[in-house]
Structures are given as C-alpha cells and as structure tokens.
C-alpha positions as CSV (number, residue, x, y, z in Angstrom):
1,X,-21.6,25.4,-10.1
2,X,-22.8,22.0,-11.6
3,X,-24.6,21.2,-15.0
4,X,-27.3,18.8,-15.9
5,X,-27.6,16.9,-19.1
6,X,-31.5,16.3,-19.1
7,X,-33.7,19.4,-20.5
8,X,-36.1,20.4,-17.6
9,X,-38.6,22.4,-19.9
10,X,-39.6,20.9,-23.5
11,X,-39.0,24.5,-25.2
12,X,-36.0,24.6,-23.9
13,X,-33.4,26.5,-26.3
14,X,-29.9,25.5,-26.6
15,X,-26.8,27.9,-26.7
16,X,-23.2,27.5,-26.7
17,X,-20.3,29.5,-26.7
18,X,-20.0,30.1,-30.5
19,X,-23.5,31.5,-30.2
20,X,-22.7,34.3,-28.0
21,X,-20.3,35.1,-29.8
22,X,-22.0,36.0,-32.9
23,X,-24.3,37.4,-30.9
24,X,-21.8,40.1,-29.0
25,X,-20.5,40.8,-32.3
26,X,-23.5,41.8,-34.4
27,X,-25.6,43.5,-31.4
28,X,-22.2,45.0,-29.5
29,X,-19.4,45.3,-31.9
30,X,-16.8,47.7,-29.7
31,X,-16.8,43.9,-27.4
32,X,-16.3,41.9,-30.7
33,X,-13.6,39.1,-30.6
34,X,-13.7,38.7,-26.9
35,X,-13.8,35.2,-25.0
36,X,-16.5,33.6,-24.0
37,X,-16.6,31.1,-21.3
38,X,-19.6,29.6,-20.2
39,X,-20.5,29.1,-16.6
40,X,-21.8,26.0,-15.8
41,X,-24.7,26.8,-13.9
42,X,-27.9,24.2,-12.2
43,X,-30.2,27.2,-12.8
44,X,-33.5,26.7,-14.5
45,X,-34.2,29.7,-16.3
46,X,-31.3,31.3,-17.6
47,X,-27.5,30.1,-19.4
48,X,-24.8,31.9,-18.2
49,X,-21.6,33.1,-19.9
50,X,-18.2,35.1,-19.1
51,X,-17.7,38.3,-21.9
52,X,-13.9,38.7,-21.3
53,X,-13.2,39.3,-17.9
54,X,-15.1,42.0,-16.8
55,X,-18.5,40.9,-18.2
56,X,-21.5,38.1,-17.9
57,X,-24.0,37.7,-20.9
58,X,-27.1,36.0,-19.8
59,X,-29.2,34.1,-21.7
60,X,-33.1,32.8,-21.0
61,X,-33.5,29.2,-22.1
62,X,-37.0,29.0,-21.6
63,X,-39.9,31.5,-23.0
64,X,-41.1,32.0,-19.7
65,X,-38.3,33.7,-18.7
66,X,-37.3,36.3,-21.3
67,X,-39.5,38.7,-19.7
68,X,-36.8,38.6,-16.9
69,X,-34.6,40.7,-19.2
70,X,-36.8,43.8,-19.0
71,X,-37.6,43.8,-15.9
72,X,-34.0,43.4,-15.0
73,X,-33.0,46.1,-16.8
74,X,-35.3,48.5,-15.8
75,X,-35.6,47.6,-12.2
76,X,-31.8,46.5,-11.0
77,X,-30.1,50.2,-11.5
78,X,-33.4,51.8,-9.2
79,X,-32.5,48.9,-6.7
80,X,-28.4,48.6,-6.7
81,X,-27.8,52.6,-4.9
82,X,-29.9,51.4,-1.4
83,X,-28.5,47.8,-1.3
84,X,-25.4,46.8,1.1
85,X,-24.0,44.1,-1.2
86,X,-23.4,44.0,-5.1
87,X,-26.0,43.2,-7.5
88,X,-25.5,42.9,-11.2
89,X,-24.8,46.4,-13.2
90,X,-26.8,45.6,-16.4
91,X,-24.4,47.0,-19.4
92,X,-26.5,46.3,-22.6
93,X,-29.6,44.5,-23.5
94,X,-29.6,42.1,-26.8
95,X,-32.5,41.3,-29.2
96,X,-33.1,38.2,-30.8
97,X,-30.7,37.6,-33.8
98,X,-28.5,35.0,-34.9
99,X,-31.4,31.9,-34.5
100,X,-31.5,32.9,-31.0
101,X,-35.1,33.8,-30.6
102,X,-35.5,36.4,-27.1
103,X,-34.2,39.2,-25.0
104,X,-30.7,38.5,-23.0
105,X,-28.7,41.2,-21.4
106,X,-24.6,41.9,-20.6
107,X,-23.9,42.7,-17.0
108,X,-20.7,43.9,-15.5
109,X,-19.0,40.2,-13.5
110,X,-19.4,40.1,-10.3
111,X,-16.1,38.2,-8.7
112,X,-17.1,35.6,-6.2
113,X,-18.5,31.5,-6.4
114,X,-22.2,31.1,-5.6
115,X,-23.0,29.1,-2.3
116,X,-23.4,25.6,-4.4
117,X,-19.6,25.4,-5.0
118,X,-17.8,27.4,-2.1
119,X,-19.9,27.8,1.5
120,X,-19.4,30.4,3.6
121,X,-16.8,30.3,6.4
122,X,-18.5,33.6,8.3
123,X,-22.4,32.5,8.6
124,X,-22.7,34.9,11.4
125,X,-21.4,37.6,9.9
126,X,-23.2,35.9,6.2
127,X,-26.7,35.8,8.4
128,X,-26.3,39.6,9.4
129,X,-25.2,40.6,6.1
130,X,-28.5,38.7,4.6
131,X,-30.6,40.2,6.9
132,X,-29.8,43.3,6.5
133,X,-29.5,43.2,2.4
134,X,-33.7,41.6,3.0
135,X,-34.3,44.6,5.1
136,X,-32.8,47.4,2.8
137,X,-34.6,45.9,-0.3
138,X,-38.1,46.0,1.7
139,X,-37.4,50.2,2.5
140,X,-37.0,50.5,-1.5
141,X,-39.8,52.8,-3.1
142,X,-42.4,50.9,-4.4
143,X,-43.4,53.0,-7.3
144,X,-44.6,51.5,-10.5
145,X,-43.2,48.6,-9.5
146,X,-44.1,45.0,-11.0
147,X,-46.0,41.8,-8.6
148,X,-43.9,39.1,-7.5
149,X,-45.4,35.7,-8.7
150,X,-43.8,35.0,-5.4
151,X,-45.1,37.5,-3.3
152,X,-48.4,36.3,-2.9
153,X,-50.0,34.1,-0.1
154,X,-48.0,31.3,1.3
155,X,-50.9,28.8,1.0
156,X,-51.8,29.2,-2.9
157,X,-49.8,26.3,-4.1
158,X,-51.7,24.4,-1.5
159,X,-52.7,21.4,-4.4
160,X,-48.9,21.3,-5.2
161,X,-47.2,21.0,-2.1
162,X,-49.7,18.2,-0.6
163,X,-48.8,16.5,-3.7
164,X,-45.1,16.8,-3.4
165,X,-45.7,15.4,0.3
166,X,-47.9,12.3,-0.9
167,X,-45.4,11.3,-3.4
168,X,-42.4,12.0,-0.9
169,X,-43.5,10.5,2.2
170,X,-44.7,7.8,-0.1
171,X,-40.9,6.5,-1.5
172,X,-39.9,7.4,1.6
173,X,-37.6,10.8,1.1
174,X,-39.2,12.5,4.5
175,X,-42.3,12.1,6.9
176,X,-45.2,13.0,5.7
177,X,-47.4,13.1,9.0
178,X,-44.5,15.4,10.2
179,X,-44.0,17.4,6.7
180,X,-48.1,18.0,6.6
181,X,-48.2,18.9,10.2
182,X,-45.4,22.1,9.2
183,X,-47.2,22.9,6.5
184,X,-50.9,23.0,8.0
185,X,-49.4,25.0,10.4
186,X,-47.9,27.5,8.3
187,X,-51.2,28.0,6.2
188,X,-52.5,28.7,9.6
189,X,-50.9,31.9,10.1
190,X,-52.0,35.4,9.8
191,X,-51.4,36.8,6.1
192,X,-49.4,40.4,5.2
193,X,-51.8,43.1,5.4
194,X,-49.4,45.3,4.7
195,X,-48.5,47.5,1.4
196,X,-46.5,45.2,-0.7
197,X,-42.8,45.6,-0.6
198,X,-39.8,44.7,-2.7
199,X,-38.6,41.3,-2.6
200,X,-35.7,39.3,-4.6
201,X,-37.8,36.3,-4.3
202,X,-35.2,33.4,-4.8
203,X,-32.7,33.8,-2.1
204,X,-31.1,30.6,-2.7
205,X,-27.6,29.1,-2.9
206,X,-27.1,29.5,-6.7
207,X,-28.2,33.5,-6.5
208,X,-25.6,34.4,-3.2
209,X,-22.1,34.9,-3.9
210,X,-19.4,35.1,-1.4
211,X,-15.7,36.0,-1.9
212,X,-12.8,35.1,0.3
213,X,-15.4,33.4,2.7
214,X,-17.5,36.2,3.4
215,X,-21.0,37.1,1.8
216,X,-20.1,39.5,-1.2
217,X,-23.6,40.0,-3.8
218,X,-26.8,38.9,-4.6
219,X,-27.7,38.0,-8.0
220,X,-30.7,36.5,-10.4
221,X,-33.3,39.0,-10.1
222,X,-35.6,37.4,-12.2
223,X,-38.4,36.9,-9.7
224,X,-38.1,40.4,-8.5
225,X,-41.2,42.6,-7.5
226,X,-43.4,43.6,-4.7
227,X,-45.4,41.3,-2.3
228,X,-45.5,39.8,1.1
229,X,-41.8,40.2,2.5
230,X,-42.1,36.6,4.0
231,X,-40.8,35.4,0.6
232,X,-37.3,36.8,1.3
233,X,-37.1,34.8,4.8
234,X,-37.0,31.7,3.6
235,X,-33.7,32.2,3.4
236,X,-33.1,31.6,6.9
237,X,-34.1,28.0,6.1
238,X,-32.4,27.9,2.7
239,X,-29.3,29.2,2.9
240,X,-28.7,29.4,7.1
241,X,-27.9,27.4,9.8
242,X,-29.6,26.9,13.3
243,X,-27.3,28.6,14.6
244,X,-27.6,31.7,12.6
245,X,-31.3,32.0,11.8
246,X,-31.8,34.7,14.8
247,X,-28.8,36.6,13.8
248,X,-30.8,37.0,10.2
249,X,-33.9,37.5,12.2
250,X,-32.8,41.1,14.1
251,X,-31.0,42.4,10.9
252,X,-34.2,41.7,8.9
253,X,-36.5,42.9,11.8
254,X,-39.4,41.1,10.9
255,X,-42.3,40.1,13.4
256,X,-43.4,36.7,14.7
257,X,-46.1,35.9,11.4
258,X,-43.3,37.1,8.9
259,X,-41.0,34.8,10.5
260,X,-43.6,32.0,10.2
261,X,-44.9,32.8,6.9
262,X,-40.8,32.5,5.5
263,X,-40.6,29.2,7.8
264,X,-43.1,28.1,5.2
265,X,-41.9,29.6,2.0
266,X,-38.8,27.9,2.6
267,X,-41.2,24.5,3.3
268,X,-43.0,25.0,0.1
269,X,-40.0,25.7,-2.2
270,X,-38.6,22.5,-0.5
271,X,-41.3,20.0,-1.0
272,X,-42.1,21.1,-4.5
273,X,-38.9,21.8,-5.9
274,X,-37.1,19.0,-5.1
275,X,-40.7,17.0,-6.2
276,X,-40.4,19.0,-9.7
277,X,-36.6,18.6,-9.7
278,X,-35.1,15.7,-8.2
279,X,-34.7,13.8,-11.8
280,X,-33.6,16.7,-14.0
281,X,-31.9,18.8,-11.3
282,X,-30.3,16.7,-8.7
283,X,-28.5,19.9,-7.2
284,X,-31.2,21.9,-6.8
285,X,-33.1,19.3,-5.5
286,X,-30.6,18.8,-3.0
287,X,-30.5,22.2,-2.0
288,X,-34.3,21.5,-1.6
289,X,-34.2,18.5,0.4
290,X,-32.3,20.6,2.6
291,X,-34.7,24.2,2.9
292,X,-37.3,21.3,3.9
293,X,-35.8,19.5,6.2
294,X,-34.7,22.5,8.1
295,X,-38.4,23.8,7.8
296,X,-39.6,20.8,9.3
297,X,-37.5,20.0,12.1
298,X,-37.3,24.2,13.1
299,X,-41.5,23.6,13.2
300,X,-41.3,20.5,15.7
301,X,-38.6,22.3,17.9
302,X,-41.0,24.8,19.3
C-alpha cells in the first residue's frame, strides 16, 4: 500500500517502529525482541505494523478512532465463525503506555496485499465471494450489538455531498448536472424498514485482501455495527467492475431499493472522500474518483 506525508487530522499522533517496540515489550513480554516492520498503509484512522511474522499490531492515530479497538475486540471473534473469508483474530489488546496515549490491539497476520497494490485476476469469482461474505455478515445475530455511523440513511450527509459536487464540478474533476442528477435520485429511494443488520461498513480497496489472485479476507472493522445493509453494496461500485456487479448482486441477494440505496453509498463516499481527501490522500482519493464515477455512469445507463 502507499503512504502520505501530509497529516490529514490535526491530533494526529505519530508512531514508528521503535515505539512498538517498547510498547510489545512492556504490555506483552513473552513477544519481546521481535521485529517490527511497518506497513505502509493510505488508511486514515489507524498505523499498521508487522509483530514477527505471524502478527499485526495496530495502532489508532487519531482519538476518534481508539474506540475502534474495543469494539474490535469484542465484536470480531462473535463475527469470524459465520464468515466465508478471513478476518483478523484479535490476540491481545494494549493500553496506553510508553507516550503513546490510547487503546491498540495485536492480531494474528493475515497473508495477502490489499486491492490498492495487487488487483484481482478472478473478479467473478472476487464478486461472488464478496457477495456472499456481505450476505453471511447480514444473517449474524444482532444482539447487543453497536450502530453503524454508517448504517444510517443514505441522504444524511446531504449538506456534504452537494458541497463536494459544487466544488468538483466547479474545477472541473466530474459533471455536476450529471453527478446531482445520481445523487437526487438516490435520496429518492425508499429507505430500510427493516431490523438493522450487521454491516463492515468500509468495503473498500485498502480493507480486501486477495492472495494468489483470488479474494482471501476482509479486514478494518472499525466501522462495524448494525444498520441499513445498503452500506455493504457499495462495494459493487468500489471495488467491482461492470461486468461483475450482478454476479455480487445474486450472492448478496438484495432487492431493487438495496441495490439503489448502495449505488448511492458508493456516490456519496465518492464525491466526499475524494472532496475531503484529494490533497492529503491522493490514493484514496483516487480510489474515490473511481466509486463515483462508476456510480454515476451505472445511474445514466438505465
């Protein structure tokens, strides 16, 4: 995966390798003395590390996401048994210590490059596997279990997106007439009225792995909760092709406002991330040029 060298939050905290260390070895002695290797990574929330070879240690950089590590920990190991691809096996969970000031946790590696640095050669067989991971998290018993800030109505970031879409269209990066025509449309359509199910909630290049070509885990479940499962099928726009989209669509068996409702998730992320991100992050930005793009032009072909 690819760095940046601009800090996208102002409380950002830094941490290197020789941090992690010290932190390993006075919160986790028996894994003392092992190397760590950080992973470069064009995520927002979290720093990324190697613990030997068996091991991850990950690290929020920003306060709003240390209540990631709790949730992870308590939520992954009730998730992982009714899942058809690997998630992360959280091993230990670390305090602050060492001038390091919140929660991180030690996860068992997952082998495999995320979709930013090695695509898939298999979609079909990627879009089926998706689609039916999406499916198998939605049947996951719901008890106790915590909101999405995703999993709410499409619509709510209303404000933002039209924003991202004046200040787009206006330099020139897309359409507007046609980007505002998607997204009128997707606030258009019917909302869940269903119980809230489980959702990943950031199904996007950097969290997908594949190994050998082929679709191998799913990881970063820091937006994980309950909600509207339209969140999840953005993917189809985010990660898929054309060609692939319906292949994801029968293994995630959703109906024809679900399908909608993700067309505009995946319009939404686009517009405002690569808005938010297109100085500090240029590869996620990309990746959201991309989710919009393929929202808007799947809109206009029907």
């Amino acid at each position: 995966m690819y760095g940046t060298s601009t800090k996208m939050h102002p409380d950002e905290v830094d941490t290197d390798e020789a941090l992690v260390g010290r932190l390993v070895a006075a919160q986790f002695p028996r894994w003392a003395g092992m190397p760590v290797r950080k992973v470069r990574s064009a995520g927002t929330d979290n720093a990324m590390y190697r613990l030997g070879e068996d091991m991850s240690v990950r690290l929020p950089r920003i306060p709003g996401a240390e209540g990631q590590v709790a949730k992870e920990q308590r939520w992954l190991p009730h998730l992982a048994p009714h899942l058809p691809l690997d998630v992360p096996v959280p091993l230990g969970q670390g305090v602050a210590g060492e001038g390091y000031p919140f929660a991180w946790s030690v996860y068992r590696w997952l082998d495999g490059e995320n979709l930013f640095d090695e695509p898939l050669s298999g979609l079909h067989d990627a879009a089926a596997g998706l689609g039916r991971f999406v499916a198998a998290l939605r049947r996951v018993d719901t008890t106790g279990a915590p909101r999405s800030f995703r999993g709410g109505p499409v619509g709510a970031e209303d404000a933002g997106v039209r924003a991202a879409i004046r200040d787009l269209g206006a330099d020139g990066t897309l359409d507007a007439e046609a980007a505002t025509a998607a997204w009128e449309a997707a606030v258009r359509v019917p909302q869940w009225e269903g119980a809230p199910v489980w959702l990943h909630g950031d199904l996007l290049p950097g969290n997908v792995l594949g190994h050998r070509g082929r679709l191998s885990a799913v990881i970063d479940f820091g937006c994980v909760g309950v909600g509207d499962p339209a969140c999840d099928v953005m993917a189809a726009w985010t990660l898929l092709s054309a060609g692939t989209r319906e292949v994801f669509r029968e293994a995630a068996g959703v109906d024809d406002a679900t399908w909608a409702r993700g067309r505009g998730w995946a319009l939404r992320f686009g517009l405002t991330a690569e808005h938010h991100y297109r100085v500090s992050n240029p590869v996620l930005a990309r990746v959201a040029h991309r989710a919009a793009a393929e929202a808007i032009a799947d809109h206009h072909s029907r």
